[in-house]
C-alpha positions as CSV (number, residue, x, y, z in Angstrom):
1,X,-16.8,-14.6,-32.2
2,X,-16.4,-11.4,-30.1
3,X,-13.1,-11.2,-28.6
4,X,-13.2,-10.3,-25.0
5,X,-9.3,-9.3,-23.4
6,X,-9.2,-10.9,-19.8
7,X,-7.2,-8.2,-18.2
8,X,-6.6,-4.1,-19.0
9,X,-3.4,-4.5,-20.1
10,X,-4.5,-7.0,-23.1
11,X,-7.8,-4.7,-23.3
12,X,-5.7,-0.9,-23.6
13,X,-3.1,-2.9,-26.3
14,X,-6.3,-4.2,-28.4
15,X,-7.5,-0.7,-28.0
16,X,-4.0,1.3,-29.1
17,X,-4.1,-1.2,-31.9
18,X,-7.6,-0.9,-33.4
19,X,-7.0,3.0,-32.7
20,X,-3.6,2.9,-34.5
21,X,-4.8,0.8,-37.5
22,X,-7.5,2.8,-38.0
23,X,-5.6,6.0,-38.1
24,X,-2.3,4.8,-39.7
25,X,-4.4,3.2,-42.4
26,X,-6.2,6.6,-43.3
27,X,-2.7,8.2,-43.3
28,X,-1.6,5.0,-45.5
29,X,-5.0,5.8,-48.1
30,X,-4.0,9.5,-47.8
31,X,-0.1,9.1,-49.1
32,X,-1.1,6.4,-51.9
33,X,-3.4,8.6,-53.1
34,X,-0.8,11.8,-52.8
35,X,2.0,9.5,-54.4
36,X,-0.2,8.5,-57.1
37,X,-1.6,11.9,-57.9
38,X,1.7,13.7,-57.8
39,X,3.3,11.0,-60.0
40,X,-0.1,11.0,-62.9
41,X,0.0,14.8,-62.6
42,X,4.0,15.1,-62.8
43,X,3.9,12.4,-66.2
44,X,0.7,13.9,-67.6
45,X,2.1,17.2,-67.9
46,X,5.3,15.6,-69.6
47,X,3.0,13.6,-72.2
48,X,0.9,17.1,-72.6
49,X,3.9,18.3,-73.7
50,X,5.4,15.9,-76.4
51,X,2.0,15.6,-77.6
52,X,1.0,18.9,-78.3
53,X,4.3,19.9,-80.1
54,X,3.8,16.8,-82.2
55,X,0.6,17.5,-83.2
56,X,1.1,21.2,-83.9
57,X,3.9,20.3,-86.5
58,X,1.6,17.8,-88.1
59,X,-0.8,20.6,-88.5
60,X,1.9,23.1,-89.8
61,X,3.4,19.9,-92.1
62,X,7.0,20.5,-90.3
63,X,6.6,17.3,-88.3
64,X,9.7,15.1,-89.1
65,X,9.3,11.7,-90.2
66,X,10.3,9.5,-87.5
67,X,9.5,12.1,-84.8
68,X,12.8,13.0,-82.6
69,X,12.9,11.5,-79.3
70,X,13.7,14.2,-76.6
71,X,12.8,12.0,-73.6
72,X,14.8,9.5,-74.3
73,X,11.8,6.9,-74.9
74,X,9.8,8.2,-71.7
75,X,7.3,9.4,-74.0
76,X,6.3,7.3,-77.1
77,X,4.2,9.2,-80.3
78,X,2.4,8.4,-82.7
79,X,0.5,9.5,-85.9
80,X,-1.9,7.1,-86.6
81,X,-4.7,7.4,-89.5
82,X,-8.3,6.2,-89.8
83,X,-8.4,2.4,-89.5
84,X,-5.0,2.3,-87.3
85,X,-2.1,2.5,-90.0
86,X,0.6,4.3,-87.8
87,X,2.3,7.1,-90.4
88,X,4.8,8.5,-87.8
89,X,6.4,7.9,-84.7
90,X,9.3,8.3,-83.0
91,X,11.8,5.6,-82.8
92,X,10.6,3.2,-79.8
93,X,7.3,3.8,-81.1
94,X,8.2,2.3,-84.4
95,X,6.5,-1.3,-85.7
96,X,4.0,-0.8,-82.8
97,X,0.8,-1.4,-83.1
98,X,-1.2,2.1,-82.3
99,X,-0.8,2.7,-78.2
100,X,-5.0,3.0,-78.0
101,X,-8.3,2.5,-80.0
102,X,-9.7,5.8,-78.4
103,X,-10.3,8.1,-81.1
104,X,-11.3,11.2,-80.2
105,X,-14.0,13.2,-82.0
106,X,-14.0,16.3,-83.5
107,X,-15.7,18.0,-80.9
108,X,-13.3,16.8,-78.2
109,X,-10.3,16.3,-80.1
110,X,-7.8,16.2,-76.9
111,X,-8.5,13.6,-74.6
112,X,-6.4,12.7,-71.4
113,X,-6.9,9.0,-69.8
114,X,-4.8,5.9,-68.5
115,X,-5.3,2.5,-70.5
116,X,-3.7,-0.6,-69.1
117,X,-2.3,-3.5,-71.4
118,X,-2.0,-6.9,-70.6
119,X,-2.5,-9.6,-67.0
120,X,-0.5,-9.2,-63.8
121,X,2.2,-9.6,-63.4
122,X,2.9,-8.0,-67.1
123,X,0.1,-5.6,-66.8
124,X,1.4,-1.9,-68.0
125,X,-0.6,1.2,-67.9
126,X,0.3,4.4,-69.8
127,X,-0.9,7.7,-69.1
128,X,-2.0,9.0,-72.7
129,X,-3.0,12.4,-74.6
130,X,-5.1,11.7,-77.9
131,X,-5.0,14.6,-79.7
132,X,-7.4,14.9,-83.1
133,X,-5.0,17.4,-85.7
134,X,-8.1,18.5,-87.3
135,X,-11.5,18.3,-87.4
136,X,-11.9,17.1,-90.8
137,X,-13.5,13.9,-90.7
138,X,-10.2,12.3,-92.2
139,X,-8.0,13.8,-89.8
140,X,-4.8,11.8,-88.1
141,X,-5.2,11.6,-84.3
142,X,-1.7,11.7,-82.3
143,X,-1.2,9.6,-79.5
144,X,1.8,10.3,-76.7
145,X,1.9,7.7,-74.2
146,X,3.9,7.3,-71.2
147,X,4.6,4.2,-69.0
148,X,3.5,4.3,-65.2
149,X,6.3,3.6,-62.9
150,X,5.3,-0.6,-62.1
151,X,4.9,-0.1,-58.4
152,X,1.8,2.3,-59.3
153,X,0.8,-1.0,-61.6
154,X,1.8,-4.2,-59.9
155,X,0.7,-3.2,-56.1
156,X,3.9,-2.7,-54.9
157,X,3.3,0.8,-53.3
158,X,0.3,-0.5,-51.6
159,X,2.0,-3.5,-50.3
160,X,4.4,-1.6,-49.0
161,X,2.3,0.8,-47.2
162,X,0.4,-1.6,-45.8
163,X,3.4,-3.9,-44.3
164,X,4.2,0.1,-42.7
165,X,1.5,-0.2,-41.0
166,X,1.6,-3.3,-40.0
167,X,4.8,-2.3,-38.8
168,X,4.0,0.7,-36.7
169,X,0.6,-1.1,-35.8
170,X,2.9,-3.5,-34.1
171,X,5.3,-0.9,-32.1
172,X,1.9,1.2,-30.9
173,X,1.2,-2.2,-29.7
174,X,4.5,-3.0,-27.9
175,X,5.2,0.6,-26.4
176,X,1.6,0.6,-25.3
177,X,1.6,-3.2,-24.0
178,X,5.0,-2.2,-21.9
179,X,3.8,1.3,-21.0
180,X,0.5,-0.3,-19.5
181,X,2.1,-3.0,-18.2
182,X,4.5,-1.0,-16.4
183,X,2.1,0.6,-15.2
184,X,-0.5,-1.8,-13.8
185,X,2.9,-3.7,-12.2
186,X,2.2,-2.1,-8.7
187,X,-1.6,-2.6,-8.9
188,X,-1.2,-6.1,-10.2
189,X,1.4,-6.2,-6.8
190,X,-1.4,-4.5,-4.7
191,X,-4.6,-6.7,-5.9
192,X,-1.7,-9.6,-5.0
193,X,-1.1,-8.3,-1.4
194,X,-4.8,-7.8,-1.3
195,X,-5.8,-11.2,-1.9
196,X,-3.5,-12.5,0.6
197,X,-4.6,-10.2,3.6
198,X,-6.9,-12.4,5.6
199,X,-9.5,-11.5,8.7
200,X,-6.7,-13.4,11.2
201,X,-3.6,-11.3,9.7
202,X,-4.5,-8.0,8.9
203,X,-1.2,-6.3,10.1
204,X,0.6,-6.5,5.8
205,X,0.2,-3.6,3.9
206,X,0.4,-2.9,0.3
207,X,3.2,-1.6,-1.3
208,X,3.6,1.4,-1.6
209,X,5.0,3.5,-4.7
210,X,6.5,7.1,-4.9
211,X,5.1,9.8,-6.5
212,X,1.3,11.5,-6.3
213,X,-0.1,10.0,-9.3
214,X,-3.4,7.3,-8.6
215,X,-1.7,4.5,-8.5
216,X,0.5,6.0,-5.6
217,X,-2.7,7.2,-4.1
218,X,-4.8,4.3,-4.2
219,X,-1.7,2.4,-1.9
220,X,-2.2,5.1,0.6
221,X,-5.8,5.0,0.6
222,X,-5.7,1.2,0.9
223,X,-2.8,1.3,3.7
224,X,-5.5,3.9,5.3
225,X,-8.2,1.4,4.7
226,X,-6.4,-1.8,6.0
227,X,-5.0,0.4,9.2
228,X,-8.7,1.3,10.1
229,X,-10.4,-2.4,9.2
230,X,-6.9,-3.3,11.5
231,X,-8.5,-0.8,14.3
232,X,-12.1,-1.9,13.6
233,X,-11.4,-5.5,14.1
234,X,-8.7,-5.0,17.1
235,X,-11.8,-3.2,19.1
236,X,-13.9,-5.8,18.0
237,X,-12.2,-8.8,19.1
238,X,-11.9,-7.0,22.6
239,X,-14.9,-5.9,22.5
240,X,-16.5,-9.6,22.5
241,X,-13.5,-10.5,25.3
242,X,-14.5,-7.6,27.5
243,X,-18.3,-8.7,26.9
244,X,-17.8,-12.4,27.5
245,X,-16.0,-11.7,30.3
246,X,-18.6,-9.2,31.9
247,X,-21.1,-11.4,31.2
248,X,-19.5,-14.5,32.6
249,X,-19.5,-13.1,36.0
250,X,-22.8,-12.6,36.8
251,X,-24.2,-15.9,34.8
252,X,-21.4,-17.9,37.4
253,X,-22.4,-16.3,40.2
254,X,-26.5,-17.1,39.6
255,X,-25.4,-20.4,38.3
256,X,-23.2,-21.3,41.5
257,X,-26.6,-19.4,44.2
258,X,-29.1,-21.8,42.1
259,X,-27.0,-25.5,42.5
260,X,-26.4,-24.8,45.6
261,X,-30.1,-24.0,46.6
262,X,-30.9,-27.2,44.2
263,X,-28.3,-29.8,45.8
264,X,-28.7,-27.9,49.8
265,X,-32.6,-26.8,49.5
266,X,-32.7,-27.3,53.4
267,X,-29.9,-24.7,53.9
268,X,-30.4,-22.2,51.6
269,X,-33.0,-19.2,52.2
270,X,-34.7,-19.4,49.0
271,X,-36.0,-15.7,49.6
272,X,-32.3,-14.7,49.5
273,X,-31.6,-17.4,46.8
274,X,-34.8,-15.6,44.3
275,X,-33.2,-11.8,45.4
276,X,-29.6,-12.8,44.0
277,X,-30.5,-14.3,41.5
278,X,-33.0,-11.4,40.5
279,X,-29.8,-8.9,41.3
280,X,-27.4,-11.0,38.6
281,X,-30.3,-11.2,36.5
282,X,-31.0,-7.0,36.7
283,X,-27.0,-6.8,36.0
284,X,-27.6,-9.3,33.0
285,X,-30.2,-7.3,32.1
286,X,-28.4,-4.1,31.7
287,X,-25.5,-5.5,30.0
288,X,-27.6,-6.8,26.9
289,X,-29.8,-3.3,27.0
290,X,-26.6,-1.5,27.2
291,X,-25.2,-3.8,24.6
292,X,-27.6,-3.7,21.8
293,X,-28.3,0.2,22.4
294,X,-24.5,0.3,21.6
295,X,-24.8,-1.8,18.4
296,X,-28.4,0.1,17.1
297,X,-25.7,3.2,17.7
298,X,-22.9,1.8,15.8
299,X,-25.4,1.2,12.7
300,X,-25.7,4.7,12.5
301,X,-29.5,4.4,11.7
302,X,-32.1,6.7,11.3
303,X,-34.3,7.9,14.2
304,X,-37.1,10.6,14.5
305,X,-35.3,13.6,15.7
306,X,-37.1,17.1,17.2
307,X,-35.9,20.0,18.0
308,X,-35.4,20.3,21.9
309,X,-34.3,23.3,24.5
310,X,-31.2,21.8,25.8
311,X,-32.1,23.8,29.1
312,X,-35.3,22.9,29.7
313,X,-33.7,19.1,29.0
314,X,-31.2,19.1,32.0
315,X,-33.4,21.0,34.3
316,X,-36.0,18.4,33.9
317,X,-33.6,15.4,34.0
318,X,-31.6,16.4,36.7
319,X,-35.0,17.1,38.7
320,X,-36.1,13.6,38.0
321,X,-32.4,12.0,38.9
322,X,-31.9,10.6,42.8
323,X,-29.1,12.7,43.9
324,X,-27.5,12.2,47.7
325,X,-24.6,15.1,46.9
326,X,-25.4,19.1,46.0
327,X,-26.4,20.0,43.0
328,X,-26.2,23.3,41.0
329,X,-28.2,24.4,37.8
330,X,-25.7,27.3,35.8
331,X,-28.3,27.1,32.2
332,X,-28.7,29.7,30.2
333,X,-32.3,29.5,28.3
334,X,-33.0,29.4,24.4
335,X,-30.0,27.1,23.6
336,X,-32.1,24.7,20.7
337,X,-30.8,21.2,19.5
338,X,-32.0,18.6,17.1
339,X,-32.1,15.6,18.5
340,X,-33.5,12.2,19.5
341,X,-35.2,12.8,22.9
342,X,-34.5,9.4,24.9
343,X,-31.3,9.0,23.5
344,X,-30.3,12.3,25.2
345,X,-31.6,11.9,28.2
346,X,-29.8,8.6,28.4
347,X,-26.6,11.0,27.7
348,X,-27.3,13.0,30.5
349,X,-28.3,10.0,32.6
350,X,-25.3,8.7,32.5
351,X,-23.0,11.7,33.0
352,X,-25.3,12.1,36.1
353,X,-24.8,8.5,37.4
354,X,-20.6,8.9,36.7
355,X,-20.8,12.6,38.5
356,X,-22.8,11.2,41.4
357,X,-20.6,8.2,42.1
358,X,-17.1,10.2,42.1
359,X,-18.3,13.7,43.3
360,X,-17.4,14.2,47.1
361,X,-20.3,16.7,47.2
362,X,-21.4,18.7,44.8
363,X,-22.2,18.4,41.0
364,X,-22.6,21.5,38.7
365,X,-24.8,21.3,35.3
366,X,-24.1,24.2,33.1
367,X,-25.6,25.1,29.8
368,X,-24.5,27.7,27.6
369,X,-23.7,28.4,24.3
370,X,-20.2,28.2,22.8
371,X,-18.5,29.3,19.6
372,X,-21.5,29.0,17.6
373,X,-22.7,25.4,19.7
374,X,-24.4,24.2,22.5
375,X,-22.2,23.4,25.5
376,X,-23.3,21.3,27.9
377,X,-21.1,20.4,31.0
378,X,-21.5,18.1,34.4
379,X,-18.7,18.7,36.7
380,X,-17.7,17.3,40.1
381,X,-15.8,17.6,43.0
382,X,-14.0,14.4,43.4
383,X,-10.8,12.8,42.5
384,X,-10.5,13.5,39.3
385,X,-9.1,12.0,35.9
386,X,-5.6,11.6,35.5
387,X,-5.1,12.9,31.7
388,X,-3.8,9.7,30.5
389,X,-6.9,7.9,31.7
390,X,-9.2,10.7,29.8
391,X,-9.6,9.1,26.6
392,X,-9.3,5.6,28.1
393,X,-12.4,6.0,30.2
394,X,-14.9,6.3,27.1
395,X,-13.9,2.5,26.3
396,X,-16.3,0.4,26.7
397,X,-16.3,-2.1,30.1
398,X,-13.2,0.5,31.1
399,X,-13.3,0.6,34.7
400,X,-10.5,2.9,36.4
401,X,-9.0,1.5,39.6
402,X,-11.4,3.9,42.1
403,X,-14.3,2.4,40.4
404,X,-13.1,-1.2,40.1
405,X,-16.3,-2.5,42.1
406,X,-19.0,-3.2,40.2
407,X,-21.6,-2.5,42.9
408,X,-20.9,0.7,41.9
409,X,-19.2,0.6,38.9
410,X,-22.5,-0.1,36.5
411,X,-22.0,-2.2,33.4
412,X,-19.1,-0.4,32.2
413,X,-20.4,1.2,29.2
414,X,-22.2,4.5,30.3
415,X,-19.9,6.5,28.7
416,X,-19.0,4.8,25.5
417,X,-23.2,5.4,25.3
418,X,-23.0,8.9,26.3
419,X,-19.7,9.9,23.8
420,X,-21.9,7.1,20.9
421,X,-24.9,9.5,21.3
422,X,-23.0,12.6,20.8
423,X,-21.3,11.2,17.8
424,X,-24.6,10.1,16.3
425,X,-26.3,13.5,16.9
426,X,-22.8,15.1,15.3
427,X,-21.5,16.4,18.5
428,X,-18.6,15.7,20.7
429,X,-17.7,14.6,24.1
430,X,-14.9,15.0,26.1
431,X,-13.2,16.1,29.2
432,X,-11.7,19.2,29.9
433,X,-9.7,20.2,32.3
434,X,-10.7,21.7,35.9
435,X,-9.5,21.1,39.4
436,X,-10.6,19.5,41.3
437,X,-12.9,17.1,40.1
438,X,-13.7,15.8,36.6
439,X,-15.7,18.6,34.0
440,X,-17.3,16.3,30.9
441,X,-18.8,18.6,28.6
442,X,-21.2,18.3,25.5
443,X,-21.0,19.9,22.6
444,X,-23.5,19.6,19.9
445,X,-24.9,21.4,16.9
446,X,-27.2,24.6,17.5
447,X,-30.5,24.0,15.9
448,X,-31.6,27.2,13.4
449,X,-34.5,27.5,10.9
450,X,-34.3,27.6,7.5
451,X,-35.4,30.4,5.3
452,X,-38.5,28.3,4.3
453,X,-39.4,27.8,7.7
454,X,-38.3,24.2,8.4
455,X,-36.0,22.8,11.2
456,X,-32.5,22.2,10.3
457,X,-29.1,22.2,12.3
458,X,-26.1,25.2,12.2
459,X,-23.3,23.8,9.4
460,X,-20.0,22.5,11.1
461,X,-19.2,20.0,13.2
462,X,-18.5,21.0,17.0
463,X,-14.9,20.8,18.2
């Protein structure tokens, strides 16, 4: 069964664990094998020892009979014959039975090896040196045997070792389980405060920790997010009240012409009846066109753009617009933009309709470049825009109070088109200040060639 954590916190713990175990359990391998190697080579040395003196006195006959006992029984000899009579030996070595049946021959007369004796949990293992006195095929073979210390014999040193790291297994797992909890706490709080944030509330944040680490940052950028879906959804929702309402007016008004021509036929003038009700249905019109241009807009989808003389475009749309007030061409040639023909000209359109209806009488369309951009500007000569209304006026169905009617006041989005279009072909629109009148200008991209010949637009977004 594969064990699958449900959160990160029980996931990063399983992790540290595994991760500790493995490397604690080397280090474990690594000091049993040092402990056990320091302690055979520390005992073997001792046994080499007491061996070797042994058996040179048995070769130079001065070997006292029993042998003295310098280690205080740590190391037991003995001289032992062919066929295992034991001749010698020092005192706790005495009435034993010969320490090992390993008989070494003559041509490897010293022989170093551990032999074990008996079941756990007697078992005892001695680190022994045979040593053959002569090569004679009758010679004696001495034996010096030590004991291994019984927790290199019964397990205890491994057992201990491995409750270590069990041990620090289990605190890797703890520090790591409170470290990673503590510090998943604020995005647990945030996913909660998430979860709770609804389409008809969005006005709760997140909280917010200190600090500049990610956590800290991904509070902020979520408080960012939620403030902008807040925004989003606030122009939304007024958005659809502004559009019901504008479209409200015109479907009452046909409504109310047509029952009354249907309940008063006799009094009605059904030519004037069919023209109003052609007039509401034009105004309808224009609202859903306007509408759905704003929404294909919004999408931000791709059209077929070309590369276009911004000149030559205002020369040729202002020639085709139905002016009744003066109007003056200031356009310098050779200023190229990349851009989606119709949507342009509906741009310039509509900064041509707004100029026409507030200019007293005159309009000016410049071209020029600026700053590395193309500058495009239609001023007029009327009232004006207070500054406060400046911004205010690029909302959509935003009429001002001088152009409350609506015989003349259009639809009420011309210029949320005209500022959507400059967005979508990365420019900006905006207006500046100049008395009198109103000045909107245009700024978009300058259109270069590239090295290999193709179209592409200048780097840097206009300001």
């Amino acid at each position: 069964m594969r064990l699958r954590p449900r959160s990160i916190r029980a996931r990063d713990t399983l992790v540290a664990a595994v991760i500790a175990a493995i490397v604690f359990g080397i280090t474990a391998v690594g000091v049993d094998f040092a402990v056990r190697s320091a302690v055979k080579a520390e005992i073997l040395q001792q046994t080499q020892v007491e061996g070797r003196r042994a058996s040179g006195g048995v070769r130079d006959g001065t070997l006292a009979n029993p042998i003295p006992d310098d280690t205080n029984g740590r190391v037991r000899i003995q001289v032992v014959e062919p066929g295992g009579l034991v001749t010698n030996a020092t005192p706790p070595a005495r009435g034993e039975p010969p320490v090992s049946r390993l008989w070494p021959p003559s041509n490897l007369r010293v022989q170093d090896y551990i032999e074990c004796q008996g079941g756990w949990p007697h078992r005892e293992c001695f680190v022994i040196e045979a040593i053959r006195a002569t090569t004679a095929p009758d010679s004696v073979v001495v034996y010096a045997a030590s004991p291994l210390p019984p927790h290199l014999v019964n397990g205890l040193l491994e057992t201990l070792l491995a409750l270590a790291v069990l041990m620090l297994v289990g605190v890797v797992a703890w520090i790591t389980w409170r470290v990673v909890g503590r510090t998943l706490g604020p995005v647990e709080a945030i996913r909660a405060q998430l979860a709770e944030i609804s389409a008809t509330d969005l006005s709760r944040r997140v909280p917010q920790p200190g600090g500049e680490d990610e956590i800290a940052q991904l509070a902020r950028t979520a408080n960012a997010t939620l403030d902008r879906l807040e925004r989003a959804v606030g122009r939304q929702r007024q958005f659809a009240s502004d559009a019901s309402h504008e479209l409200r007016t015109p479907i009452a008004g046909l409504r109310a012409n047509l029952e009354d021509a249907s309940m008063h036929p006799e009094d009605n003038d059904l030519r004037a009846v069919v023209e109003s009700a052609l007039r509401d249905t034009d105004r309808l019109e224009s609202i859903v066109t306007d509408l759905l241009l704003l929404a294909r807009l919004g999408t931000g989808g791709t059209s077929v753009q070309e590369r276009l003389d911004l000149a030559a475009l205002a020369e040729a749309e202002t020639g085709r617009h139905p002016f009744t007030r003066r109007v003056t061409l200031a356009l310098d040639r050779d200023v190229p933009v990349r851009g989606v023909r119709m949507q342009l000209v509906r741009l310039l359109g509509n900064l041509l309709d707004n100029a026409e209806g507030h200019a007293d009488s005159a309009v000016v369309v410049a071209v020029s470049r600026e700053d590395g951009a193309a500058l495009l500007t239609v001023t007029d000569d009327g009232p004006g825009i207070a500054p406060a209304d400046r911004e205010r006026v690029f909302e959509r169905f935003t009429r001002l109070d001088a152009a409350r009617s609506r015989g003349a006041g259009g639809t009420g989005l011309g210029l949320a088109i005209a500022r959507e279009i400059a967005h979508a072909h990365g420019g900006t629109l905006r207006i500046e200040d100049h008395g009198p009148g109103a000045r909107f200008a245009l700024r978009l991209p300058l259109a270069v060639d590239r090295p290999d010949g193709s179209p592409g637009m200048r780097e840097g977004r206009p300001r």
